[in-house]
PyMOL CGO cylinders between C-alpha atoms (Angstrom):
from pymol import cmd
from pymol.cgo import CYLINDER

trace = [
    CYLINDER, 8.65, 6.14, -6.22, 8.36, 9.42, -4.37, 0.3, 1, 1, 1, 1, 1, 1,
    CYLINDER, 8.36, 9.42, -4.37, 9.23, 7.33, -0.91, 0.3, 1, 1, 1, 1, 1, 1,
    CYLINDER, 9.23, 7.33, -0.91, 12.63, 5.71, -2.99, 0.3, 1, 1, 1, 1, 1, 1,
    CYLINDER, 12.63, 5.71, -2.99, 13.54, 9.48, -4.49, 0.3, 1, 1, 1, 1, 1, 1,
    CYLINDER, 13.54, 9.48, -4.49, 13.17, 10.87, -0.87, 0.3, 1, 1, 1, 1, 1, 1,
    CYLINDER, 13.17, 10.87, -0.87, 15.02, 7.86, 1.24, 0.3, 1, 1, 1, 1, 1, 1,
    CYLINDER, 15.02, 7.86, 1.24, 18.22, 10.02, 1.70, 0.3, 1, 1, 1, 1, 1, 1,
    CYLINDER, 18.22, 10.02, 1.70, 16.73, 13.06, 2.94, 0.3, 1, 1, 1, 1, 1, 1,
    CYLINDER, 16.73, 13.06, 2.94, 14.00, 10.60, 5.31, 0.3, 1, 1, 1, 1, 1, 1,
    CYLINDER, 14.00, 10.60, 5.31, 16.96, 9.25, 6.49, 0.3, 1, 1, 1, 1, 1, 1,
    CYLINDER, 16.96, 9.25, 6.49, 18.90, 12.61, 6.88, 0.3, 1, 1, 1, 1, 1, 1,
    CYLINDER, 18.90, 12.61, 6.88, 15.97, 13.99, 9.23, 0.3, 1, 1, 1, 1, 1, 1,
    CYLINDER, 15.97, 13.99, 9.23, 15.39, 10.75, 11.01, 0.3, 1, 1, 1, 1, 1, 1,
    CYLINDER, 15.39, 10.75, 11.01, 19.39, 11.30, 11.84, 0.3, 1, 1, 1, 1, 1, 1,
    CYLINDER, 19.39, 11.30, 11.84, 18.42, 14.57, 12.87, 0.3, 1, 1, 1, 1, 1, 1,
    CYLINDER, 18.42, 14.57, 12.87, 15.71, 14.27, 14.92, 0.3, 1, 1, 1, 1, 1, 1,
    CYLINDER, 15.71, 14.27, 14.92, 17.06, 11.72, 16.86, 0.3, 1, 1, 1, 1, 1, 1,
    CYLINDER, 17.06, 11.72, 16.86, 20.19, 13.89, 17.55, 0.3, 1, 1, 1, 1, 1, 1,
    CYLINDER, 20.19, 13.89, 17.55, 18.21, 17.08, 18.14, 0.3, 1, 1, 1, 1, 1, 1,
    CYLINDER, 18.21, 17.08, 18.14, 15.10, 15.85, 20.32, 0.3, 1, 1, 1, 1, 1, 1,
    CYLINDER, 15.10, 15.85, 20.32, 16.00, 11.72, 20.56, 0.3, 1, 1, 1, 1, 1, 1,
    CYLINDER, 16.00, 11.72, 20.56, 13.72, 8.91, 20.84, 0.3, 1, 1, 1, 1, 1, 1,
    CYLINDER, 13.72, 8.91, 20.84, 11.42, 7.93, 19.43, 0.3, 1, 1, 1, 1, 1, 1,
    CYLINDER, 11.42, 7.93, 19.43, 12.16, 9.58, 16.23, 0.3, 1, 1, 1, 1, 1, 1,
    CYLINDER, 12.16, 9.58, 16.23, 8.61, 9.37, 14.78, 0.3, 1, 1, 1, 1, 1, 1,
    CYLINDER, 8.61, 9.37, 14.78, 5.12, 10.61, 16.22, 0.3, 1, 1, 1, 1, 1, 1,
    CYLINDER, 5.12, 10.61, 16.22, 2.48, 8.44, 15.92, 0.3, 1, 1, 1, 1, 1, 1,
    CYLINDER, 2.48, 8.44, 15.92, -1.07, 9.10, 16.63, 0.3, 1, 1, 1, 1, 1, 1,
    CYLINDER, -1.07, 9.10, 16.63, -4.16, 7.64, 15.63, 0.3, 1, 1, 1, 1, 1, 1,
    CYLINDER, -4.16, 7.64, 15.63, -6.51, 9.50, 13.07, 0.3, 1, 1, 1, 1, 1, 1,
    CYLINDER, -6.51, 9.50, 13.07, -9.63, 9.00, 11.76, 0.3, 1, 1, 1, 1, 1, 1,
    CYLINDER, -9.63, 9.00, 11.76, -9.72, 8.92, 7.85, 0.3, 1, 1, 1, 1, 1, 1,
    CYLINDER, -9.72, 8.92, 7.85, -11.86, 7.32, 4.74, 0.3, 1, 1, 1, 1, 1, 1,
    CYLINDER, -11.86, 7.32, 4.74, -15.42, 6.89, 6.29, 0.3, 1, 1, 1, 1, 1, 1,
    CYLINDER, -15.42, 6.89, 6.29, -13.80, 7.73, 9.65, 0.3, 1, 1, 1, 1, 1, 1,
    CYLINDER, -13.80, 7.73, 9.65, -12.17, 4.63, 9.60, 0.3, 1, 1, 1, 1, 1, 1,
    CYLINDER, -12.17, 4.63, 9.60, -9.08, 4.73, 12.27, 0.3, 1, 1, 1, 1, 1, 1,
    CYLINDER, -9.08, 4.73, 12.27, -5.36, 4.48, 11.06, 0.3, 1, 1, 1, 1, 1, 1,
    CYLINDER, -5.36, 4.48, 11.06, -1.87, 5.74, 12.93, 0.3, 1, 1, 1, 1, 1, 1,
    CYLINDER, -1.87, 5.74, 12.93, -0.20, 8.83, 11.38, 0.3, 1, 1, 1, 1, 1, 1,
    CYLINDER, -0.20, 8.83, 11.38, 3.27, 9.09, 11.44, 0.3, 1, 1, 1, 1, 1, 1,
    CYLINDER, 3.27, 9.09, 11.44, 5.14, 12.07, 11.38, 0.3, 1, 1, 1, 1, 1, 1,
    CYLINDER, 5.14, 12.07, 11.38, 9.00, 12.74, 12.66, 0.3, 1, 1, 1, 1, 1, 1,
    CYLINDER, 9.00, 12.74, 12.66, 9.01, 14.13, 16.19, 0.3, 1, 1, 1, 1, 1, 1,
    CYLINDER, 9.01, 14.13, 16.19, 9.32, 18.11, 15.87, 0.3, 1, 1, 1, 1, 1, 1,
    CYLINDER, 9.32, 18.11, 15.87, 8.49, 18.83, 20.15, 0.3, 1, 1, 1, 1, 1, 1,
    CYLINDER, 8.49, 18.83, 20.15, 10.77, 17.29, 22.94, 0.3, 1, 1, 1, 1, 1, 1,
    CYLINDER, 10.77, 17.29, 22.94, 8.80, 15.28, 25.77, 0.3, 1, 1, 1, 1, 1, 1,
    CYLINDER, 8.80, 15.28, 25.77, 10.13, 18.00, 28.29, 0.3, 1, 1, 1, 1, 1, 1,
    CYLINDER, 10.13, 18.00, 28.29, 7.48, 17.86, 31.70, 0.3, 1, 1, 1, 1, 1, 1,
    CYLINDER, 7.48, 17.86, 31.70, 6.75, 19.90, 34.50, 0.3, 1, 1, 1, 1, 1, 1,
    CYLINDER, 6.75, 19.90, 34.50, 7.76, 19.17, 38.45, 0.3, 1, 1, 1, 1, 1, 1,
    CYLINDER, 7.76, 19.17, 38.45, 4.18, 17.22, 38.15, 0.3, 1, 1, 1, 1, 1, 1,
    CYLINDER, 4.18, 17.22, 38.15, 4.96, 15.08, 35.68, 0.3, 1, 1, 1, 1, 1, 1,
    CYLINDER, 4.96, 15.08, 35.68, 2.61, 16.69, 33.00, 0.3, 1, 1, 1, 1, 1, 1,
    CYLINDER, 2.61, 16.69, 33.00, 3.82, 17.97, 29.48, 0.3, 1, 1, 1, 1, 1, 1,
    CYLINDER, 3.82, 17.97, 29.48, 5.09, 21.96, 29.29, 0.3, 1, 1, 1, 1, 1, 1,
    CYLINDER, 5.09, 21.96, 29.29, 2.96, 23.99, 26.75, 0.3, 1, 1, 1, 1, 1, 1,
    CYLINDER, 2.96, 23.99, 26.75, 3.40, 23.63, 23.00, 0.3, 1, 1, 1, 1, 1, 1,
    CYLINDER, 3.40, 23.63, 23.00, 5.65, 26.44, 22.79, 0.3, 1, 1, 1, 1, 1, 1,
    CYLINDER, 5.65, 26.44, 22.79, 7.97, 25.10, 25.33, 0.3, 1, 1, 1, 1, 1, 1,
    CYLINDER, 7.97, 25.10, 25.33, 8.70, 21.93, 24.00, 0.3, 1, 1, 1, 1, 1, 1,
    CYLINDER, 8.70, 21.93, 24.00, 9.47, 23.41, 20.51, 0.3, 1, 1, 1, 1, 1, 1,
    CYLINDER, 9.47, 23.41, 20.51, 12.56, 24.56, 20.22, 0.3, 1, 1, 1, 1, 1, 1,
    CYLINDER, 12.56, 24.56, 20.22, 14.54, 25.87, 16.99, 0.3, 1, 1, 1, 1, 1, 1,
    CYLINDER, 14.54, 25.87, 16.99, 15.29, 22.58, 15.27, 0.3, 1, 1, 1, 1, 1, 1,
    CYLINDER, 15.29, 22.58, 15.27, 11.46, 21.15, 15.88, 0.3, 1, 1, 1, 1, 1, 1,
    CYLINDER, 11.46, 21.15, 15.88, 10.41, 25.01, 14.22, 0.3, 1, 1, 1, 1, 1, 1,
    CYLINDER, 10.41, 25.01, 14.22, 13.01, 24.46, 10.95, 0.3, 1, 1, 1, 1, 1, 1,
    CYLINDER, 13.01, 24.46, 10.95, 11.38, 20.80, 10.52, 0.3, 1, 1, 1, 1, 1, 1,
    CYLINDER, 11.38, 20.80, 10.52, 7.90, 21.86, 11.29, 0.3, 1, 1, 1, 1, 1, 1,
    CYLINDER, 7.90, 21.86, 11.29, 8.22, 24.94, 9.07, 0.3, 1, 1, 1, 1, 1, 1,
    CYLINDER, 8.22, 24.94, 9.07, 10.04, 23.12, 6.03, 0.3, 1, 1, 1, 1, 1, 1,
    CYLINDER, 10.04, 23.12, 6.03, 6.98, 20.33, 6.55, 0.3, 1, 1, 1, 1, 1, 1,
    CYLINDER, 6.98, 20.33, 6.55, 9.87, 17.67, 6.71, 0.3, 1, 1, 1, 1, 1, 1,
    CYLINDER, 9.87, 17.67, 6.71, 7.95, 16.46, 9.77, 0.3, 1, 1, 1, 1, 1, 1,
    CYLINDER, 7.95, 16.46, 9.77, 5.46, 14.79, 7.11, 0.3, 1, 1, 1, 1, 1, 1,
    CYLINDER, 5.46, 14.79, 7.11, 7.37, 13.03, 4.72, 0.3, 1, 1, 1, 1, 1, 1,
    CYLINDER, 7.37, 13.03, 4.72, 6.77, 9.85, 7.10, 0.3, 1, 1, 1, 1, 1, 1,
    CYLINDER, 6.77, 9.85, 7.10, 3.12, 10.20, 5.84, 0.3, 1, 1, 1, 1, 1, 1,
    CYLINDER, 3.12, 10.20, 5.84, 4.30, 8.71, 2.33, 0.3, 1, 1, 1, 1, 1, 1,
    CYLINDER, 4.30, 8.71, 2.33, 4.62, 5.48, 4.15, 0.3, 1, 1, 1, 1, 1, 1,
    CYLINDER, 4.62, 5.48, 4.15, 0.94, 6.09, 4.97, 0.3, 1, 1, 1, 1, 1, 1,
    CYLINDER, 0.94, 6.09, 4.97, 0.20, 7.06, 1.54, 0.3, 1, 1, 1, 1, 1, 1,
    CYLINDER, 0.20, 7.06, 1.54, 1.73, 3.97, 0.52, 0.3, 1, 1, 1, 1, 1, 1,
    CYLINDER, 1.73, 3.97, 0.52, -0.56, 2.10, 3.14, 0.3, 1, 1, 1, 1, 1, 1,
    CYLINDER, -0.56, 2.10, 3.14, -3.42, 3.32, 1.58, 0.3, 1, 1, 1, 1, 1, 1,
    CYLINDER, -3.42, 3.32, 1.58, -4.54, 4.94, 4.89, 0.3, 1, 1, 1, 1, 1, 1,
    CYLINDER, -4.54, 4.94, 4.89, -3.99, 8.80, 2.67, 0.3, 1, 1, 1, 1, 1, 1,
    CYLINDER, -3.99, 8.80, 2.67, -3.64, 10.17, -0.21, 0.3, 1, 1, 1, 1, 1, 1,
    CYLINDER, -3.64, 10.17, -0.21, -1.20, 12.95, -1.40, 0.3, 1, 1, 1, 1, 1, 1,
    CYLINDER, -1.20, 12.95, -1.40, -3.51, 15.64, -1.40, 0.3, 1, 1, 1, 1, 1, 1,
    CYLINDER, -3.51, 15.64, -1.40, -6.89, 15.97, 0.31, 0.3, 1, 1, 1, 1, 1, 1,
    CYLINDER, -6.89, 15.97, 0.31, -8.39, 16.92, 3.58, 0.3, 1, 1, 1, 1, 1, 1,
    CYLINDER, -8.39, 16.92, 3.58, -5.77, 16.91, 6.80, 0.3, 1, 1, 1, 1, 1, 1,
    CYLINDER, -5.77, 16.91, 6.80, -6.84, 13.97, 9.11, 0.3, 1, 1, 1, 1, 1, 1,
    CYLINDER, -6.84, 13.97, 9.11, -7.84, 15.58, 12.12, 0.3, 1, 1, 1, 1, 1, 1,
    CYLINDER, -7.84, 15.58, 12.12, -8.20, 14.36, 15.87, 0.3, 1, 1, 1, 1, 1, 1,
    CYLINDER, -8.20, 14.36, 15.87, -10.09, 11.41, 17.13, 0.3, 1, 1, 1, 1, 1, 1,
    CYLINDER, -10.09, 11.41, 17.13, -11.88, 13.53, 19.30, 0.3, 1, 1, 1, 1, 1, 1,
    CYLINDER, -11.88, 13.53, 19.30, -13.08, 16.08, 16.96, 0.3, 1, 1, 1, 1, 1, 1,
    CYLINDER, -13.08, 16.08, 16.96, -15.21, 13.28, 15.14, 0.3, 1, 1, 1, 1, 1, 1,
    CYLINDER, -15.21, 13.28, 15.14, -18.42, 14.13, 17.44, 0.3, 1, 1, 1, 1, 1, 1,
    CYLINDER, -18.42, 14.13, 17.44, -18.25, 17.88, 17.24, 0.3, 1, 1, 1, 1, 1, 1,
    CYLINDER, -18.25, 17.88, 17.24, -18.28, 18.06, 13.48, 0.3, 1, 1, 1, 1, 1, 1,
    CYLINDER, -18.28, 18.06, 13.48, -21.97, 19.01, 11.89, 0.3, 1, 1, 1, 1, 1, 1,
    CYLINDER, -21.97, 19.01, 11.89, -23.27, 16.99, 8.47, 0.3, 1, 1, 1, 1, 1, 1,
    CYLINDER, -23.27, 16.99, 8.47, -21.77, 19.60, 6.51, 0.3, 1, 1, 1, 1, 1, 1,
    CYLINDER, -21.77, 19.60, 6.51, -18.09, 19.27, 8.06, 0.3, 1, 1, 1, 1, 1, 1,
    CYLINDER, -18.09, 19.27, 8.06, -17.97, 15.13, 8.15, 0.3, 1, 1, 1, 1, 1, 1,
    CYLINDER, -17.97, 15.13, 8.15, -17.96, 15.22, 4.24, 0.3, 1, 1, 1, 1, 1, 1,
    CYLINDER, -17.96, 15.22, 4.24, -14.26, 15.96, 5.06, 0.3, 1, 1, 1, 1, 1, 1,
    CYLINDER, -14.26, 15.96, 5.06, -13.75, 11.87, 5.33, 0.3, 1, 1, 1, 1, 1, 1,
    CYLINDER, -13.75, 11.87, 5.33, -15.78, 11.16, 1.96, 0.3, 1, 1, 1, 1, 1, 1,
    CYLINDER, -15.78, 11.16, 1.96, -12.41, 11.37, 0.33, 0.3, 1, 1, 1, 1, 1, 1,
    CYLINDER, -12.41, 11.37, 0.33, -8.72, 9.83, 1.77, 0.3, 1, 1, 1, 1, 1, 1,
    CYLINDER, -8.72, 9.83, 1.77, -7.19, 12.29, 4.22, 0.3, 1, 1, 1, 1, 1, 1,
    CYLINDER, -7.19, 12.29, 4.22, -4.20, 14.20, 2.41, 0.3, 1, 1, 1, 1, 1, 1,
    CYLINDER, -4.20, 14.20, 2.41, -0.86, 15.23, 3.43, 0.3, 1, 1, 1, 1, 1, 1,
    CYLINDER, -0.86, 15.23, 3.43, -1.22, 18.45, 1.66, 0.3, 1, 1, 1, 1, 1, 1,
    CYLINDER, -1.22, 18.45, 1.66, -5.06, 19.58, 1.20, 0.3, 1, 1, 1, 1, 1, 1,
    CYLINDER, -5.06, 19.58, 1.20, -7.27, 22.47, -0.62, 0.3, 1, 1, 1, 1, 1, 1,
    CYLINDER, -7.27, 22.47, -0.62, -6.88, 23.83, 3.40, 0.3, 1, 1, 1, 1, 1, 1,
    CYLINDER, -6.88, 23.83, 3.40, -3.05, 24.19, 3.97, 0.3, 1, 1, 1, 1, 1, 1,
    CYLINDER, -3.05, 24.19, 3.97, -2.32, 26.02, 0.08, 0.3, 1, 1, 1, 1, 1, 1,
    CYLINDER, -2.32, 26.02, 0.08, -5.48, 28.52, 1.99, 0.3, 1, 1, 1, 1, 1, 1,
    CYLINDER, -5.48, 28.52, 1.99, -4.05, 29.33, 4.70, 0.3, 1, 1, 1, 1, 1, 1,
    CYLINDER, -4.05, 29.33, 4.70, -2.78, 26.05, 6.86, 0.3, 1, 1, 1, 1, 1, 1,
    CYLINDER, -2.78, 26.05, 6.86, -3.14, 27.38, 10.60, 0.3, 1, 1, 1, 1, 1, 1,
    CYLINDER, -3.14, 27.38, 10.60, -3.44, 30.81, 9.63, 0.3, 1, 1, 1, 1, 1, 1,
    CYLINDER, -3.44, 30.81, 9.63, -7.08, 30.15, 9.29, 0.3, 1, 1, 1, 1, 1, 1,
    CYLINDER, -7.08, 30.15, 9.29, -10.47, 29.55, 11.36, 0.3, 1, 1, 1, 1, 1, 1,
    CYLINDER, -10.47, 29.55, 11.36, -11.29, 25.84, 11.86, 0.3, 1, 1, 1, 1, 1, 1,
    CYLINDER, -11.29, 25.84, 11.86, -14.71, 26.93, 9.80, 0.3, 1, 1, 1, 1, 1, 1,
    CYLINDER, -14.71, 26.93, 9.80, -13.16, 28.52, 7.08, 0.3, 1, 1, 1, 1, 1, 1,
    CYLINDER, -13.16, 28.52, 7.08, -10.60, 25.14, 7.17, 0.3, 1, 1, 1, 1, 1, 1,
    CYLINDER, -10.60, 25.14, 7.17, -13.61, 22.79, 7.02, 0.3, 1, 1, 1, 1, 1, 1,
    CYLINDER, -13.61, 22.79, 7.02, -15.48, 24.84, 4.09, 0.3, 1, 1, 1, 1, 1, 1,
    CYLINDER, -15.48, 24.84, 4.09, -11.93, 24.14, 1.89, 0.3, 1, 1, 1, 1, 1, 1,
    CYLINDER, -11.93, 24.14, 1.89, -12.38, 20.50, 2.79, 0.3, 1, 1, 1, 1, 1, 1,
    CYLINDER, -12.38, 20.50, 2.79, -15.44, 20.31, 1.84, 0.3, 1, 1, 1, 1, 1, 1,
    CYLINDER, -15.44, 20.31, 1.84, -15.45, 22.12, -1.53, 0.3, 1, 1, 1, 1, 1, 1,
    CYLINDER, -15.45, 22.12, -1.53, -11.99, 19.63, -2.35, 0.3, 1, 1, 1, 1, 1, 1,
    CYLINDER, -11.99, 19.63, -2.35, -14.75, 16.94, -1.95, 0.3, 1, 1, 1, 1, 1, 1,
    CYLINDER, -14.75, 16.94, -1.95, -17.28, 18.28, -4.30, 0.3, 1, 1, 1, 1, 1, 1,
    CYLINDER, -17.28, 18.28, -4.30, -14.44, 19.78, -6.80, 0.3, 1, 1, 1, 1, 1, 1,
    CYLINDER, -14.44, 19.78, -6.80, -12.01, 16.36, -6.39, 0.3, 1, 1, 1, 1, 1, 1,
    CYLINDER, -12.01, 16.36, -6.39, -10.28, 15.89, -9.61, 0.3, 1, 1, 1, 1, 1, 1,
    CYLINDER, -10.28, 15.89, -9.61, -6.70, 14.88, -10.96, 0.3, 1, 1, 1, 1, 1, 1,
    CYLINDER, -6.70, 14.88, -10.96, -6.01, 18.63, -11.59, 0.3, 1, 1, 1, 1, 1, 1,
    CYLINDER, -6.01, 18.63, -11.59, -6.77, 20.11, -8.90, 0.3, 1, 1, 1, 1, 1, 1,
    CYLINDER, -6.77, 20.11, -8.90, -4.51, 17.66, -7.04, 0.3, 1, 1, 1, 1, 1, 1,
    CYLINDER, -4.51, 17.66, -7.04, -1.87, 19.21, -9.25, 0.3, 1, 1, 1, 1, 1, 1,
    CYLINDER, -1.87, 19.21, -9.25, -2.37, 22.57, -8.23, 0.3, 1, 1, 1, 1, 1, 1,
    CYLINDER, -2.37, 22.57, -8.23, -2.62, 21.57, -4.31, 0.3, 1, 1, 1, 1, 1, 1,
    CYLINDER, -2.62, 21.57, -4.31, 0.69, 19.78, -5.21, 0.3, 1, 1, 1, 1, 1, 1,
    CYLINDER, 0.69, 19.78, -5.21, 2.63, 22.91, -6.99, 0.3, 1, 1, 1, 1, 1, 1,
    CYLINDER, 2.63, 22.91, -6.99, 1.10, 25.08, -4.53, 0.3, 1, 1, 1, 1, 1, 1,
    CYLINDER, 1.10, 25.08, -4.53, 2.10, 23.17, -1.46, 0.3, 1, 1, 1, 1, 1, 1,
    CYLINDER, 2.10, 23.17, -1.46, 5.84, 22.92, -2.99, 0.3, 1, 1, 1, 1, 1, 1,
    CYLINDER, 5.84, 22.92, -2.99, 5.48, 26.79, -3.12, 0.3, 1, 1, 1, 1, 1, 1,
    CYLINDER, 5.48, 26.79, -3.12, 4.34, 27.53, 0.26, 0.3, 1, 1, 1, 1, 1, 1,
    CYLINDER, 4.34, 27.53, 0.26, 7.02, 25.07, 2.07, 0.3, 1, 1, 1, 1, 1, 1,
    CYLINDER, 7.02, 25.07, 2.07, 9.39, 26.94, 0.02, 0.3, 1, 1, 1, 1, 1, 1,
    CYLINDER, 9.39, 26.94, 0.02, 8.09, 30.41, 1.35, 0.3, 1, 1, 1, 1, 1, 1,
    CYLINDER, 8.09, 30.41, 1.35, 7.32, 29.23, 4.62, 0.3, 1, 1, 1, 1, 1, 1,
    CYLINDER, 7.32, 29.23, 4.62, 4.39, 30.61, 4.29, 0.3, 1, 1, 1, 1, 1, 1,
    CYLINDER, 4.39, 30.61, 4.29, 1.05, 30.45, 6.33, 0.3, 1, 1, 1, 1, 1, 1,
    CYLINDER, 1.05, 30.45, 6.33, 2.41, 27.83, 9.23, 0.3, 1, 1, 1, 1, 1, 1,
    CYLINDER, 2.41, 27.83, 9.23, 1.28, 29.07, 12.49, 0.3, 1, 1, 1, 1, 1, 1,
    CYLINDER, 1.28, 29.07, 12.49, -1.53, 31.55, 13.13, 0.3, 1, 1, 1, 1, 1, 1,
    CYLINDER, -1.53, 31.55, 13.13, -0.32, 34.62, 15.07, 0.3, 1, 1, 1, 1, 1, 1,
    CYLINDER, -0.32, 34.62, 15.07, -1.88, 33.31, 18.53, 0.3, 1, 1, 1, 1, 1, 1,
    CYLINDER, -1.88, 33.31, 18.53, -0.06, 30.28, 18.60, 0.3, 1, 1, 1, 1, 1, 1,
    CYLINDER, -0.06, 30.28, 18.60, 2.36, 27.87, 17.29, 0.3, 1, 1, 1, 1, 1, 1,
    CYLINDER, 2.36, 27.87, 17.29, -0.10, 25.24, 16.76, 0.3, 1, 1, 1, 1, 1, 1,
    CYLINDER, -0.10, 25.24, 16.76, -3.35, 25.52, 15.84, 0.3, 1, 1, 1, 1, 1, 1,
    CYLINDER, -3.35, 25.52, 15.84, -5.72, 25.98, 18.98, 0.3, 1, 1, 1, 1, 1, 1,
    CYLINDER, -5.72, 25.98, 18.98, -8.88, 22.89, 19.60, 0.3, 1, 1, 1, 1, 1, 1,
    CYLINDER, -8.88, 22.89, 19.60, -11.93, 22.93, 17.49, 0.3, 1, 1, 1, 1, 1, 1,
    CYLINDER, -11.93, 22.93, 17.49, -14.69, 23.07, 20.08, 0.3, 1, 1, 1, 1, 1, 1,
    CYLINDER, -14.69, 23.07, 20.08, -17.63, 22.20, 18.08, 0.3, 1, 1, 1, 1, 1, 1,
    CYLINDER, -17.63, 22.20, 18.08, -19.49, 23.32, 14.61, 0.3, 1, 1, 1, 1, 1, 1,
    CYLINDER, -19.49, 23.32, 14.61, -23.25, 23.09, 14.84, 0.3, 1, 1, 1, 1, 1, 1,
]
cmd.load_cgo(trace, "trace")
């Protein structure tokens, strides 16, 4: 229903994004989820593909310019995610699915993280999003495991609508995205 009540404004920022930053509209990447199964995310495009004289992509913070910012920082970059939600590849709320390559780095405690169905709001972004150390971001993932319940999805929900409201906690103060997680044992 959610996906059917949102259609217009999906559509409005697809418009957008392919106007502002062009094709391909949406970003997909693949993500490991439930039991570290694999699935593709999608999310609308928020950075251009802009490259150097060697053919490499600029920096982060190059390629995001103010449009990508006002999309990234309203989170309409995720509302594609419903379509994974609708998949069954996530859930509303619950742990963000994180990078392929972060699966071998993560210690016993930190894999509980993909006991549940990543989220596209979690216990981790209404605590701070990318304001936040990657160990204090698994340790909210990991107590929304052990504490999962219907209510507490509620709250994540309210409070998510809250902080995208605010634009509140979205980037940490070193960088506009949040920097690699290097390892946690």
């Amino acid at each position: 229903m959610l996906i059917l009540f949102l259609s217009p404004l999906i559509l409005f920022v697809a418009i957008l994004v392919y106007i502002k930053i062009g094709r391909p509209m949406l970003f997909r990447q693949v993500r490991p989820g439930l039991h570290e199964k694999l699935f593709t995310i999608y999310k609308f495009r928020t950075m251009t593909n802009d490259r150097d004289e060697d053919g490499d992509l600029l920096p982060d913070g190059q390629r995001l310019e103010a449009f990508g910012t006002l999309v990234r920082s309203t989170s309409l970059d995720e509302l594609p995610q419903l379509f994974n939600v609708l998949r069954g590849d996530m859930s509303f709320a619950g742990p963000r699915p994180l990078l392929v390559e972060y699966l071998p780095l993560y210690s016993e405690r930190q894999k509980r993280r993909h006991e549940v169905r990543p989220g596209i709001t979690g216990w981790a972004q209404i605590n701070g999003r990318n304001t936040i150390t990657w160990e204090q971001k698994f340790e909210y993932d990991v107590w929304y495991v052990e504490n999962l319940s219907f209510g507490l999805d509620m709250k994540i929900a309210w409070m998510t609508l809250l902080r995208v409201i605010k634009r509140s906690d979205i980037n940490s103060e070193k960088s506009i995205t949040m920097g690699k997680f290097k390892g946690g044992r």
